[in-house]
N, C-alpha and C positions, 0 to 999 in steps of 0.2 A: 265741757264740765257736765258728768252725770248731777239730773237730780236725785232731789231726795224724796222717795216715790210720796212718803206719807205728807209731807209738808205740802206738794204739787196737790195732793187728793184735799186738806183741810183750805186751801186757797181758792180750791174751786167749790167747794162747798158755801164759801162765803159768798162766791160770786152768784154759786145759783141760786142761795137766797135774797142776793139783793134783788135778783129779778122775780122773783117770788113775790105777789103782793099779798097773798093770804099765808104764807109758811109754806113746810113742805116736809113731807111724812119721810119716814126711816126708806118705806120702800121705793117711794119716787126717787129718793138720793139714791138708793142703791143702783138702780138703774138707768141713770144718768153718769154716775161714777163707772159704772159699769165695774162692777163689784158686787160681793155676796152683802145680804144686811147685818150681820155681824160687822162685818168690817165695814159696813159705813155707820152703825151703831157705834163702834165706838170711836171713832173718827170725831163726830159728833159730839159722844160725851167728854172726849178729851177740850173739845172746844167749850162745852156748858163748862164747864169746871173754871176757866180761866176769864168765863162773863162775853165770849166773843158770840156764842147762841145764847140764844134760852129758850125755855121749852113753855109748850102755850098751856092755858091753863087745863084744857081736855088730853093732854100728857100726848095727841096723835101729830101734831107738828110743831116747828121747830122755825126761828126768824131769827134774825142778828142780834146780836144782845148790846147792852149798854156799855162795856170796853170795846165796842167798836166802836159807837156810837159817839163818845166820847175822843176816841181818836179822829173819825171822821170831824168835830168838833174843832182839833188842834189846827188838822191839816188846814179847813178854812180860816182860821186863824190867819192865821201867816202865807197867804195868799198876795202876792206882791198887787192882783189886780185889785183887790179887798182895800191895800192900803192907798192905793194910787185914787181910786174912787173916793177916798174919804169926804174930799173938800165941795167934790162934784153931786157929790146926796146933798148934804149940806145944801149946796146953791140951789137943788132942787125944790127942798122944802122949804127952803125961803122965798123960792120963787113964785110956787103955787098953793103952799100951806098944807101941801096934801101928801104921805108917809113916800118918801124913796125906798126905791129897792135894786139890786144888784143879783144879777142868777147867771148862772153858765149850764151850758147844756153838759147833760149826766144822764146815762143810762133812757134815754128815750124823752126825758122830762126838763124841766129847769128848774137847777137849785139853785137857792137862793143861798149864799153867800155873805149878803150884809143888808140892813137897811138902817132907816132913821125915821126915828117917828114925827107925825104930824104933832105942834101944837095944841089941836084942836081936841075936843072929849071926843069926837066921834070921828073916830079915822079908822084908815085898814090897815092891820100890823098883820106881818105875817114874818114867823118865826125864820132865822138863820138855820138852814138845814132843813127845811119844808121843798118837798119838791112839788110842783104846779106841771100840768099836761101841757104841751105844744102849740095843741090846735086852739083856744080858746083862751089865753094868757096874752096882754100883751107882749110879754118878756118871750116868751114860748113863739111868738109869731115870729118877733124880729132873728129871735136864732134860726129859726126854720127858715127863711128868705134868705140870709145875710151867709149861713153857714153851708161845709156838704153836709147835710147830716139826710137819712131818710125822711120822706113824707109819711105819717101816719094814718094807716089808711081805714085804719077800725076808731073810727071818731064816738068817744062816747059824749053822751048827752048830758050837761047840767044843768040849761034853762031851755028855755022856748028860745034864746035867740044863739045856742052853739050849731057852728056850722057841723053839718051831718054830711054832706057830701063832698068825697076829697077832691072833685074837680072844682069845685068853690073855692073849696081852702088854696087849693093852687091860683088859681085866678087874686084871689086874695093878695096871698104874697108876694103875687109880680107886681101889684099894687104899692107894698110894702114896700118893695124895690125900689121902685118908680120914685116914691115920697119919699123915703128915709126913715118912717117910722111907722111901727106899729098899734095898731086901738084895741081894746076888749071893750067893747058894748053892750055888756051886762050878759057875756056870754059863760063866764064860769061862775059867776054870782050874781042873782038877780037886781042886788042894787048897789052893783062896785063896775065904776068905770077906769080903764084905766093906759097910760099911753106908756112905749116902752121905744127906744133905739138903740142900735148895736154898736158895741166898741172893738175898734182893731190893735194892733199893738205894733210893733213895729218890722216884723216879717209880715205886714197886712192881711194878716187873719185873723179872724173871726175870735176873741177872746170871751165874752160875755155879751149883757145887753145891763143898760139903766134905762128907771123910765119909776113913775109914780101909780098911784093908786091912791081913789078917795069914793067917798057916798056917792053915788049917780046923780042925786039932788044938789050937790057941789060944782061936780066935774059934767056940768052939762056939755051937749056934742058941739056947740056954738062955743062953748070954752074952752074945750078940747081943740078947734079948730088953733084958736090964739095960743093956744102954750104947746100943740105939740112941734111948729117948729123950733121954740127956744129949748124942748128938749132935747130937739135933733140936735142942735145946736152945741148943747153941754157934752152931750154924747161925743160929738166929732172931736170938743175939744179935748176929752179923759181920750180918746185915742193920738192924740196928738201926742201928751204928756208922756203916752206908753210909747213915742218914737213911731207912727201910723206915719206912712208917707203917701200922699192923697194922690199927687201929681203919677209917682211909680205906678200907682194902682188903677187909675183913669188909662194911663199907656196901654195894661197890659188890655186891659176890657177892652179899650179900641182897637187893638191886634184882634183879639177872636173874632170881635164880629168884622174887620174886615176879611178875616179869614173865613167868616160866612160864607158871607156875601162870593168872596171869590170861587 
């Protein structure tokens, strides 16, 4: 089935602004479209018009606009992992007092999908639809260990304790491995600790990750110790729920490395 050239051109337009994190001028699209700027001009404006761009306010680039934004919005909605997690945040915050959260790996990052807030006046919320970096995220760790996705190797800095070199962050992760779960140590904010482990689903892959977030003065690393394996724990079990078969998955890992070895 031919497409349909113009709808293929507005589809990709969408894609290369979502990777865009500052916008992106008429003439950079034209040139990535590989097309004249008329014609990605108004490629463009047909898309402003229906709310899927908008245009910034110095009128030279252009970002995804709020009917996307709002669709992106339905789609996590009705996320079958969203609802199957429900009861397993819940346990979380009851367990530790400290805000759950639910993210899957997107476009480099991890979006967060759902959470539940903490009781407490002083907890870390963080919005449905907020995407968080890889390297320095609880949630971001365990998908990077647990999943195939790339290592990211341009590590930006947002305290004194984010790791900056990606032979760490590898060494890290095989840690991650090792344990079952992941820590952030006051590495993407200076005073939020936070633990996070991966859920599978029932073809045993890699679906999301849960895990919590609280004040560092709460979630001390002696604390952390005691509840990150009950969060391993809740983890394993929302994969269970989603049909995860442990024993399949333990088989196949011992086939590779005896296929190491040999």
């Amino acid at each position: 089935m031919a497409e349909i050239q113009s709808l293929a051109r507005g589809l990709k337009i969408l894609e290369i602004m979502a990777e865009s994190e500052f916008g992106i001028g008429i003439t950079e699209l034209a040139e990535q479209l590989q097309v004249d700027k008329s014609t990605a001009s108004r490629l463009v404006q047909t898309l402003v018009k229906d709310g899927f761009v908008q245009r910034s306010e110095d009128g030279r680039t252009y970002t995804l606009g709020p009917t996307l934004v709002n669709l992106s919005r339905s789609v996590i909605m009705h996320m079958p992992l969203r609802e199957a997690a429900k009861p397993f945040l819940r346990e979380l915050v009851e367990l530790s007092g400290e805000c759950a959260h639910l993210a899957i790996y997107a476009q480099g990052k991890a979006l967060y999908i759902d959470q539940m807030e903490s009781p407490s006046t002083l907890r870390v919320n963080v919005e449905v639809g907020h995407m968080a970096p890889l390297h320095c995220t609880a949630l971001g760790k365990a998908l990077l260990a647990f999943g195939d996705y790339p290592i990211p190797y341009e590590l930006e800095t947002y305290t004194s304790k984010t790791i900056k070199d990606p032979k760490i962050l590898q060494r890290e992760l095989q840690q991650v491995k090792e344990q079952g779960y992941a820590i952030d140590d006051e590495e993407f904010d200076p005073d939020v600790r936070c633990i996070a482990s991966p859920v599978f689903d029932y073809r045993d892959k890699l679906v999301g990750a849960i895990g919590i977030s609280g004040p560092s003065t709460r979630l001390s690393l002696p604390r952390i110790k005691v509840l990150a394996p009950q969060i391993k724990n809740i983890a394993e079990r929302l994969s269970y729920r989603l049909g995860f078969n442990e024993e399949k998955r333990t088989a196949k890992w011992s086939t590779k490395k005896s296929r190491k070895r040999e």
